[in-house]
C-alpha positions, 0 to 999 in steps of 0.5 A: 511108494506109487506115485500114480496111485490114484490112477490104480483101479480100486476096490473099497472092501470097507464093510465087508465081512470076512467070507465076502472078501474072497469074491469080491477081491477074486472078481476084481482080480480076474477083471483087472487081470482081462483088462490088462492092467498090471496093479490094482489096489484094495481099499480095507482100511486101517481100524483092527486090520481084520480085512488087511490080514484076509486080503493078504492071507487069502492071496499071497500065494495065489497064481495070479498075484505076483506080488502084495505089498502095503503103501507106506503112507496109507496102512489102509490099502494093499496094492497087488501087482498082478502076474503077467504070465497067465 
């Protein structure tokens, strides 16, 4: 559990289809990834966990991801600590 994670940058990709989700989450990293920041969190939310499973289907094995973990208090985000060694 994060404690501060409410101090994490945060994309909500509620509503967002499937294909959309690659380039939003792709951006935000490489943004995140510029400004220095070590974690980020997406926003999917809980419903039938379409979004969830792209999230973590399309960047589990990404080099710029170091890890991809869900909070246990809130199934309705991902946080991806992002690899420091670009």
């Amino acid at each position: 559990m994060d404690l501060f994670i409410r101090n994490l940058p945060t994309l909500d990709i509620h509503g967002f289809t499937s294909d959309m989700v690659y380039y939003a989450v792709s951006d935000f990293i490489n943004d995140n990834i510029k400004m220095g920041n070590k974690k980020i969190v997406i926003v999917h939310g809980i419903g039938q966990g379409i979004l969830k499973k792209e999230v973590r289907r399309l960047f589990s094995f990404d080099y710029r991801v170091k890890r991809l973990y869900g909070d246990s208090f809130n199934l309705g985000i991902t946080i991806i600590e992002l690899n420091d060694k670009i």
